[in-house]
N, C-alpha and C positions, 0 to 999 in steps of 0.2 A: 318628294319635292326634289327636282334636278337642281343639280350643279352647274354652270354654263362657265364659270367666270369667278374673280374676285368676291364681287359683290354682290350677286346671287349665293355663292358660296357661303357669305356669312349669312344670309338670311335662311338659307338652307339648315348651318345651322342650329340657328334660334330655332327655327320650327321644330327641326327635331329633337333639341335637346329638352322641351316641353312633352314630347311623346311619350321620351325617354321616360321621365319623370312619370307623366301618366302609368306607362308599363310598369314602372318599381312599383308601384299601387297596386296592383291588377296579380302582380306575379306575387305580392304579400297574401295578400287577401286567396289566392289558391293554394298559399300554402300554408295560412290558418285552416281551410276547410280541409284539407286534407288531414291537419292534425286533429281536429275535430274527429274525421272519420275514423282514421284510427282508434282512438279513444273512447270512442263508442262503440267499435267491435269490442275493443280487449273489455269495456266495462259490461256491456251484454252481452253475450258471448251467445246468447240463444235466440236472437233475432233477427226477422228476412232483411232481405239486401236492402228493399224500399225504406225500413223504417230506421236504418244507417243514414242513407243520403237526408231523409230528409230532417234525423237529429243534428245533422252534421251540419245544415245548411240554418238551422234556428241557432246552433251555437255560433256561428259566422257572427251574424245578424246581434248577436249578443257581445259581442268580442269587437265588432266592428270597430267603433269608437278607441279600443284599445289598440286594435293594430293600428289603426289610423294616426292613433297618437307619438307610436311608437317610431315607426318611420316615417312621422317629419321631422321628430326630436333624431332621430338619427343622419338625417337631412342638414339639422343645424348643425349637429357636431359635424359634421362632416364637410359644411361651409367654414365654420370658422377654425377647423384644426385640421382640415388635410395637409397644408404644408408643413405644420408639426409633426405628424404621422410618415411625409414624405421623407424628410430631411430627418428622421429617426432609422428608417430605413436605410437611405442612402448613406447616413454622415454629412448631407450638407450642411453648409456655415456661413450665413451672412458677412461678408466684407468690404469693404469701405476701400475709398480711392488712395489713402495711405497704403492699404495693405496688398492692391493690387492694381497700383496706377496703372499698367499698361490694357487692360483688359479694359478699366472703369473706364479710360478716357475712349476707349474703342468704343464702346455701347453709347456713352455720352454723345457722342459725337453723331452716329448714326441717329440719336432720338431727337436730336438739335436739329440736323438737317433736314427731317420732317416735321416737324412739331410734336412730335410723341413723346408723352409721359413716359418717366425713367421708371423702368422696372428696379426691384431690388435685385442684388447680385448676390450668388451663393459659389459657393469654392468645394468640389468634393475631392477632399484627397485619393486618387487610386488612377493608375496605369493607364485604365479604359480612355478611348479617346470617343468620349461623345455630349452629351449637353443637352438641355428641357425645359420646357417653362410652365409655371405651376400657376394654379390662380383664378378665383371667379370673379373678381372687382380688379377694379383699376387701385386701391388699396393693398388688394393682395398679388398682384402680379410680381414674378418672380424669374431671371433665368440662372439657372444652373450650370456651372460649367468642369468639366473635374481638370485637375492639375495635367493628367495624360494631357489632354489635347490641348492647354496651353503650352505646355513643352515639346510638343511636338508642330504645331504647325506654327505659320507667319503671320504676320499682322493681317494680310490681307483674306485669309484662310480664314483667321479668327472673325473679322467681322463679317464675312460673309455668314460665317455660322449665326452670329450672333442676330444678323437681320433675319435672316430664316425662323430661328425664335421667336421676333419681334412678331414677324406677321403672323404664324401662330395665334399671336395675341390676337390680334389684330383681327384675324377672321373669325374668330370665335372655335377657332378647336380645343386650346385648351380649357375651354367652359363645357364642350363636349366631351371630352376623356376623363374629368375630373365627372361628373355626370353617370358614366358609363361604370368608372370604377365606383362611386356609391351605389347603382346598384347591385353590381358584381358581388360588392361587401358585402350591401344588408340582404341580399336572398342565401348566399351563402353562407352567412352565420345562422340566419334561421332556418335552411336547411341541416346544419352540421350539428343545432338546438333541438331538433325535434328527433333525428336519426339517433342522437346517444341517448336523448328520452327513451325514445321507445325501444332502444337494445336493454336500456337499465330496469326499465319498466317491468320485459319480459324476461326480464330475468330475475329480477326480483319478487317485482308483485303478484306472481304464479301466473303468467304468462302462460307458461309453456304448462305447467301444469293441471291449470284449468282446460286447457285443450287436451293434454294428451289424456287426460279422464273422462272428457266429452268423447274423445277416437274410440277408447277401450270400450264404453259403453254403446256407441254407433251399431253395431251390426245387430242389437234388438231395438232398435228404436232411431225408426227411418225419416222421424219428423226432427227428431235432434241432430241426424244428421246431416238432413238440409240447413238446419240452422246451423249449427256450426261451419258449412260449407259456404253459407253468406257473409261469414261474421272473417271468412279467411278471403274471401273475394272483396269486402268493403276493406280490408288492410293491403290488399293487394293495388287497389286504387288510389289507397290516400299515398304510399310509397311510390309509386309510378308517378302521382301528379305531382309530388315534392322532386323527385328525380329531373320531372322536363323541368319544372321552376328552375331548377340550378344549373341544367342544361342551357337555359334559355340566358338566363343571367351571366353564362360564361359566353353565349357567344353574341351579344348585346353589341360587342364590338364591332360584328359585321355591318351593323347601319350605320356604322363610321366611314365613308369612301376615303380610301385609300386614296382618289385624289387629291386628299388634304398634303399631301407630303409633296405632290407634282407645285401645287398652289403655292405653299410657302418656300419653296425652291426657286420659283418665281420671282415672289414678292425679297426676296435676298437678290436676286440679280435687278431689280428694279428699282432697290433701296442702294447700292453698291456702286451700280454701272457696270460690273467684273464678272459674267459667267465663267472665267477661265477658274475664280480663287475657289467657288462653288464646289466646280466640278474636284478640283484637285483636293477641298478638305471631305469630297465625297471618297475621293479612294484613296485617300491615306486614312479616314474611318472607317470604313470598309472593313469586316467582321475585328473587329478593335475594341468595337464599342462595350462590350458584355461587362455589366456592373456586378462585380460580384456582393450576393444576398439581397441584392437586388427580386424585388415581384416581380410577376411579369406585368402586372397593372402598371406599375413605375416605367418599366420597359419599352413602354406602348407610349407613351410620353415622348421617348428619346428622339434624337435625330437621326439616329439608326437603332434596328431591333436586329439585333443577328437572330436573336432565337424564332427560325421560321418555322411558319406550322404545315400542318401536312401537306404533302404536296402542293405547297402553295396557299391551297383553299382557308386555312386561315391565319395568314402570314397580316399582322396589321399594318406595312408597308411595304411600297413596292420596291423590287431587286435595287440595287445602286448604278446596274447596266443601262435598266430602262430608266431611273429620273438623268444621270450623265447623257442617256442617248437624247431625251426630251431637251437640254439645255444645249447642247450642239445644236439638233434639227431648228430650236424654237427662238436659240439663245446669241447662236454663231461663236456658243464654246467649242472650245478644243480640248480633248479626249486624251488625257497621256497614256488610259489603259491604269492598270492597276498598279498600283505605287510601292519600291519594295522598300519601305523605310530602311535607312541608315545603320548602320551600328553604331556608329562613332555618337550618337545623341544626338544627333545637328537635325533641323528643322526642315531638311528640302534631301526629298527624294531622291536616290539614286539616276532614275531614269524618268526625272523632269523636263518636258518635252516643253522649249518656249512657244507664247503663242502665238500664232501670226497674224494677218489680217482676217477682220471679220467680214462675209462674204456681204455685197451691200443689201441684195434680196433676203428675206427671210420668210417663209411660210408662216401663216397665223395657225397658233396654236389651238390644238379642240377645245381647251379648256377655258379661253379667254374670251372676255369680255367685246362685245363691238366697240371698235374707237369712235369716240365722238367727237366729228370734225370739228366742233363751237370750241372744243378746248385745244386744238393742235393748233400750235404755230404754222405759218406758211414754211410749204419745205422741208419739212420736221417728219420722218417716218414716226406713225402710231408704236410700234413695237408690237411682238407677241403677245402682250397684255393691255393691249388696248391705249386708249388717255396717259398720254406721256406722264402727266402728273401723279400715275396710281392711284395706289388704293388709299392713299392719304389726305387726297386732293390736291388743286395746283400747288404749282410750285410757289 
């Protein structure tokens, strides 16, 4: 299902965070029958390849109901205690407008002048300058912010970032990534559950020794040595299917479009008015961001991910070059180029280029929405993103 827009965007998606869910089902259930299979090699050790697959497919069938139960109950814990699990990881820490009036009134302010429900606010102490929002309900919604990037940028830096989070919310990516990382979790524990079974198993339970007495005996007896040559191709199958499971599970990420980062880049200059503050907390963040013991699940959250993956091909946001070139082309920001922060601690760049006028034409953006005339003011350019009003509705 394409993306066009804001609000195709969040239905986009909904739909596929339903999928998502479906696949964690699918990638469970091939990698009970794979344990199956294996476990019927190592326990028959004398039987054809057929009569593998299809013990392996009646134990499924038997088991079903237990996998099935298994990963939804890991589904709940994972609804109601990911931001436990987050904020264990990172060290975040819920805080109050005493403990951070400048920040709290920044977020207040931005959710006031759309009507947007107040996320809670977390504090993570460390150097890193970057920030995330956690949360599958409007109960649990969360943004993150670490001490780095309040001490290093401006107010107006700050809430830029901070809308950028909002919409996030707002579009439904953080229902997505939270989504993405339960599956990521539950195939790979029960991959990492069934691979130390069956190393412990064959090493234990005479594994190895019940084959290598079937080997020795092999070259007078050529029907044991077909069988045992099945009972080592049905282990070879159930170990390859559990392989792609966790393969698949790591790169589950890819059905996340990286447009999500161009979109709430957007929705920050539309909540703001300010593509200059954007662009400028884009490259004084600029590879800054790295949390240290930080996942990379956690990571994929951020508002920037420095750790890129290979060659690009699965990096889960785009460079900082192209979302700043998108906000120029789309925004009528201005580009200072990359930011050599200070020594002296102070909050504004060396070579802070001010901004000048914003040109009055501007190109409609690929990824926006058509404006609709019923809601424009007379006289009132639509913007790159369409209905002046946003993704929030009028004003």
């Amino acid at each position: 299902m394409a993306a066009y827009g804001l609000y195709t965007h969040i239905a986009s998606n909904k739909f596929r965070s339903m999928l998502l869910l479906a696949g964690l089902f699918a990638l469970v259930y091939v990698m009970v029958y794979a344990g199956a299979l294996i476990a019927e090699a190592i326990t028959y050790g004398g039987a054809p390849l057929d009569y593998y697959m299809a013990a392996a497919a009646r134990d499924l069938i038997k088991a079903f109901p237990y996998a099935t139960g298994g990963t939804a109950l890991w589904i709940v814990i994972a609804y109601f205690f990911h931001q436990s699990i987050v904020d264990a990881v990172t060290g975040g820490e819920d805080v109050t407008r005493q403990q951070q009036p400048r920040l709290y009134n920044l977020l207040e302010n931005l959710c006031i002048s759309r009507g947007i429900p107040m996320p809670k606010l977390k504090i993570i102490e460390s150097d890193a300058l970057n920030a995330y929002a956690t949360g599958l309900n409007q109960r649990q919604y969360a943004v993150t912010v670490t001490t780095g990037l309040l001490n290093t940028l401006n107010d107006q830096e700050i809430e830029a970032v901070l809308g950028h989070e909002l919409t996030h919310i707002r579009n439904g990516d953080v229902q997505m990534m939270v989504v993405a990382v339960i599956i990521a979790g539950a195939v790979g524990f029960f991959a990492e559950l069934f691979f130390r079974s069956f190393t412990n198993f064959g090493y234990y339970g005479g594994y190895r020794g019940s084959w290598s007495s079937s080997s020795s005996s092999s070259s007078s007896d050529s029907n044991r040595r077909s069988s045992g040559g099945a009972a080592i191709i049905a282990v070879i199958i159930g170990v390859a299917l559990i392989a792609l499971a966790w393969l698949l599970s790591q790169l589950v990420r890819l059905a996340l479009s990286r447009s999500r980062e161009f979109l709430a880049d957007a929705g920050s200059v539309e909540l703001t008015k300010n593509p200059d503050a954007m662009i400028s907390a884009l490259r004084k963040i600029e590879n800054r961001g790295e949390l240290p013991g930080a996942t990379s699940a956690v990571m994929e959250l951020c508002l920037d991910n420095p750790r890129e993956g290979f060659a690009d091909l699965f990096a889960t946001h785009p460079s900082v070059d192209s979302r700043v070139d998108a906000l120029v082309r789309y925004a009528g920001g201005h580009d200072p180029g990359p930011l050599a922060l200070p020594s002296d601690g102070t909050s504004e760049p060396d070579n802070q280029i001010p901004a000048g006028e914003i040109p009055p034409p501007l190109p409609k953006a690929p990824w926006s929405d058509a404006a609709d005339p019923a809601n424009s003011s007379p006289g009132a350019p639509s913007g790159p993103w369409g209905n002046p009003a946003g993704p929030w509705g009028r004003h």
